[in-house]
N, C-alpha and C positions, 0 to 999 in steps of 0.2 A: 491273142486268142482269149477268146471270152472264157472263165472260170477255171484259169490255168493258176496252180500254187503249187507250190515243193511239196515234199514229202516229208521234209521234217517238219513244215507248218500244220499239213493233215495228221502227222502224227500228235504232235502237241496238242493238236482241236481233240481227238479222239482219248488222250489222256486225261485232260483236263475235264471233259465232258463225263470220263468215268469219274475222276476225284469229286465232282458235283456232285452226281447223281448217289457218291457215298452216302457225303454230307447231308444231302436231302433224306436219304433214308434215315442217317444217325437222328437227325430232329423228329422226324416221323416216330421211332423209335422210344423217342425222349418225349414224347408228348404226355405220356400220362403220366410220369414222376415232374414233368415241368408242371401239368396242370394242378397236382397236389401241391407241390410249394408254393402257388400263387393262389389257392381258393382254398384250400386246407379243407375242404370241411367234409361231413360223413359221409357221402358218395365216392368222393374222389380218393379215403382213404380205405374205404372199402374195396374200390377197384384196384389201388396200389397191394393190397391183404391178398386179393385173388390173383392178382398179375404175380406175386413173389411165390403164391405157392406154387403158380407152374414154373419156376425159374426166370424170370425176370430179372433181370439185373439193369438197372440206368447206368450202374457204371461203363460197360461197355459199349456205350452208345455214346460218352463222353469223351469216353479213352480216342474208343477207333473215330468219331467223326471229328474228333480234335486234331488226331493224325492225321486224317485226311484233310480237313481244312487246312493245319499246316501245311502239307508237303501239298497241296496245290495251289496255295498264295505263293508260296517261297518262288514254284514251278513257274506261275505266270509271271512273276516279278523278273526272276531270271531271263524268262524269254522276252518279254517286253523292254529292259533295260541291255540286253546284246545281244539278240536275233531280230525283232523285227524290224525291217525294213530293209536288212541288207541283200 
C-alpha cells in the first residue's frame, strides 16, 4: 500500500518536527543578542537597551533551544541507530 508507516514512525516524525520548530524559534529569538555580539555597534546595542527593558532575556532562548536541540539529536540518533528499518 502506497504511503503506509507505523505509528511509532508518525509519531517520531511529529515529535521531532516539534523539537525543530523549538529550535527554529530559539534562533529566531536569539537573533538580536547574536546580532550584537557580531556587529556590536550603536544600533544594535540600542536595540539590546530596548529589548531588556521589556524583559528580554537571550538566556532563555539558549537554555531552552539548547534543550531542545539536545533532546532531539539524542531523539533521532536513537531512532535511527534501533528503530529504523525494522
Amino acid at each position: 500500500m502506497i504511503g503506509q508507516q507505523s505509528t511509532a514512525k508518525t509519531i517520531f516524525l511529529l515529535v521531532s518536527m516539534a523539537g525543530w520548530l523549538i529550535v527554529g524559534a530559539a534562533m529566531m529569538y536569539l537573533f538580536p543578542a547574536i546580532a550584537d555580539a557580531l556587529f556590536g555597534n550603536d544600533r544594535t546595542h540600542l536595540w539590546m537597551t530596548n529589548l531588556s527593558r521589556g524583559g528580554y532575556n537571550p538566556s532563555l532562548g539558549w537554555i531552552g533551544g539548547g534543550v531542545a536541540l539536545g533532546l532531539t539529536s539524542v531523539g533521532s540518533w536513537v531512532w535511527y541507530q534501533y528503530f529504523e528499518g525494522k
